[in-house]
Residue, then its C-alpha position, 0 to 999 in steps of 0.5 A: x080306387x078312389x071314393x072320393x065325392x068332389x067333382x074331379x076324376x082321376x084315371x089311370x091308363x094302363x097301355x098293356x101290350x102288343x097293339x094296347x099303347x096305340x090304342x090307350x092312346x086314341x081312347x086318351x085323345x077321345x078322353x082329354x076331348x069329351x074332358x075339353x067339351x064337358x069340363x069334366x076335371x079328368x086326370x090322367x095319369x098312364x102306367x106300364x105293366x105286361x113285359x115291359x115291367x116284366x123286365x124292369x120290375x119282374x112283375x107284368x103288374x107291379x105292386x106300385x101299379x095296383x096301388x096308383x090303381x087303388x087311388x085312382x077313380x076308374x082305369x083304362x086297361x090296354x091288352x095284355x100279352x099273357x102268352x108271351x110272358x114267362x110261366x110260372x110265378x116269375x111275373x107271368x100274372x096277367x093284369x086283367x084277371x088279377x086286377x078281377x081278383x083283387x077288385x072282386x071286380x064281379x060283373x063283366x058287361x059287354x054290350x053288342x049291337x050293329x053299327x050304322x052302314x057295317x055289315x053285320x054278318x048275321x044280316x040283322x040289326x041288333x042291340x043286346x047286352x052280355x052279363x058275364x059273371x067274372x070271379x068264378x066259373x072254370x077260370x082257374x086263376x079266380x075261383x081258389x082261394x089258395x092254389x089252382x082250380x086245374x091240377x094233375x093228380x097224375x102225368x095222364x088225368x087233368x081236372x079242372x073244379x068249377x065253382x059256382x056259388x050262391x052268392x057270386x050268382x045272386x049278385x050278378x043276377x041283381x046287375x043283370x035285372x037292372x041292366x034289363x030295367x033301364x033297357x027293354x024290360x027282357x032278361x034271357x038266362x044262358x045255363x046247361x042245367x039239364x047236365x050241370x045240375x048241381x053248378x048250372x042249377x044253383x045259377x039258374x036258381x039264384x037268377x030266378x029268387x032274385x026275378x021276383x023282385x023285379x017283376x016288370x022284367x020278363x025271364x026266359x031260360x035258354x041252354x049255352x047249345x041252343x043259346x049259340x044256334x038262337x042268337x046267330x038265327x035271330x039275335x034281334x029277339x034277345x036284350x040282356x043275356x045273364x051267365x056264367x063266367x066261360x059261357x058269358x065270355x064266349x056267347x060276349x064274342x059270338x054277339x060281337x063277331x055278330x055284330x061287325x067285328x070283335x074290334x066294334x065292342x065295349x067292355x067293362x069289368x065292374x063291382x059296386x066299388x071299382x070299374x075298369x075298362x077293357x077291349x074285348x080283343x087281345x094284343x094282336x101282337x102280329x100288328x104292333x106298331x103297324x098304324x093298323x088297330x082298330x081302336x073303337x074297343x077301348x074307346x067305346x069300353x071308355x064310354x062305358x066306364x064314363x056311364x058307370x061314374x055317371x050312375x054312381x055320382x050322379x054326374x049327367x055331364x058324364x053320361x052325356x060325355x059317354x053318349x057323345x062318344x058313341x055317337x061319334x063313333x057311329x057317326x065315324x064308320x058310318x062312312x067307308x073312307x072313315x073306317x080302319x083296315x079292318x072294317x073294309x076302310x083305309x085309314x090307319x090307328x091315328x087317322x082313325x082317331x083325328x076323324x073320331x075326335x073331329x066328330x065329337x066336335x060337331 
């Protein structure tokens, strides 16, 4: 991705599959309005990848599209439907974790919180944050160097290798502390390293070197059991919660399902370089081209990706573009009549988005 200092943004839009072309193009209509209101000099440039390229280029994330990616400043990646494409190395490879793996794409951040007048099943309110470490873990595609980290020796044994390292740890933890900083000041560390003494307890001590270099942040460790059982008790007492890659994505879906609904939440997947943004939800292929997603993911993932280009250029008409959007959103479902199907509410994908792009106007 670009490292370019002038003023102009170029971002590539990457539609994926299943329900992901309807909603990249309501996250592209919010982006050429907060583009219209902000003067922001964004270009858009959108990109097939999934089966589409599957079939005409053999590959679900082509070569060309990783370089327009490279060029570009930020990307907006629609879901993929991994499951529907061919096993194997014949283009079954998913964009979202090679994309991951070729940008060291390290931290996946995803916010939780309730929204104005949506029932949050938990009964609560709540504002937390997940920091998720992303390129290690048991995620076999991302923690080799070469080949898989899930093998058969033999017909009856699978094995699976877990890799945990001192640096990949250190540097998710420094993203988390600062998370924390700019928050409520309260950093909750999410381990097993009562069993996992070896893997679990390097991340735990890793977090802890790092904390005393931020001493106005509060520390507590919590164990994944306790930490799933604590946050649907009481998810109002946690704010930026730092783990693991399969812990985090798990206890990331748990926050959100608390929150409302997995459709409510934003994500992005970032280094110190490059940052793309993502839904948190998959393809719902059950549901393509109905007129029935909920596009409110990806935008509000947009909006995220919009704070990380503030942060890093020093661009506060970015920042404040990010904040219009979410509080556009919640402006949007705080109504009933203004919500998609699956928020209880009557509108489809379009509808939803002529009414989301109408209240960034106000």
């Amino acid at each position: 991705m670009s490292t370019r200092q002038d003023k102009s943004l170029h971002l590539v839009l990457l539609p994926g599959d299943g329900i992901g072309p309807e909603i990249t193009a309501s996250t592209a209509a919010v982006l050429e309005e907060v583009n219209r209101l902000f003067d922001l000099g964004m270009t858009f440039e959108s990109l097939d990848i999934g089966m589409k390229t599957i079939e005409t280029h053999g590959s679900a994330y082509p070569d060309h599209v990783h370089e327009a990616c490279k060029k570009a400043d930020a990307v907006v990646l629609g879901p993929g439907g991994r499951a529907m494409y061919p096993r194997g190395n014949i283009g079954g490879i998913a964009a979202s974790g090679e994309m991951r793996r070729r940008f060291d794409l390290f931290a996946n951040i995803r916010p939780a919180r309730t929204r104005p007048g949506v029932a949050a099943p938990c009964g609560k309110s709540f504002d937390l944050v997940v920091v998720r470490e992303n390129t290690e873990g048991f995620y076999a595609d991302r923690n080799m160097f070469m080949g898989s980290g899930e093998f058969m020796p033999t017909p009856d044994v699978a094995l699976a290798v877990r890799k945990i390292s001192r640096t990949g740890s250190t540097r998710i933890a420094e993203v988390a502390f600062k998370i924390a900083r700019s928050r409520r000041k309260k950093l909750t560390v999410v381990t097993k390293s009562n069993v996992l003494q070896y893997t679990d307890g390097l991340f735990l001590q890793c977090v802890r070197e790092v904390g005393k270099n931020y001493p106005d942040v509060e520390i507590e460790e919590k164990f994944i059991d306790a930490m799933t059982a604590l946050l649907v008790r009481v998810p109002e007492s946690f704010d930026v919660i730092v783990t693991t890659n399969m812990y985090g994505d798990i206890l990331s879906d748990l926050t959100s399902e608390l929150s409302g609904s997995l459709g409510l939440g934003g994500s992005i997947n970032a280094s110190d370089v490059y940052a793309i943004a993502q839904a948190q939800h998959g393809s719902a292929p059950d549901i393509a081209g109905m007129d029935l997603a909920n596009p409110i993911s990806l935008v509000s993932s947009a909006a995220m990706l919009l704070g990380w280009l503030a942060e890093r250029r020093n661009e506060p008409r970015l920042k404040e573009a990010g904040a219009r959007i979410e509080r556009a959103i919640d402006a949007t479902v705080a109504s009933p009549e203004n919500r998609t199907r699956d928020l209880g509410g009557p509108l489809g994908t379009k509808a939803f988005t002529e009414r989301l792009v109408a209240a960034l106007r106000e």
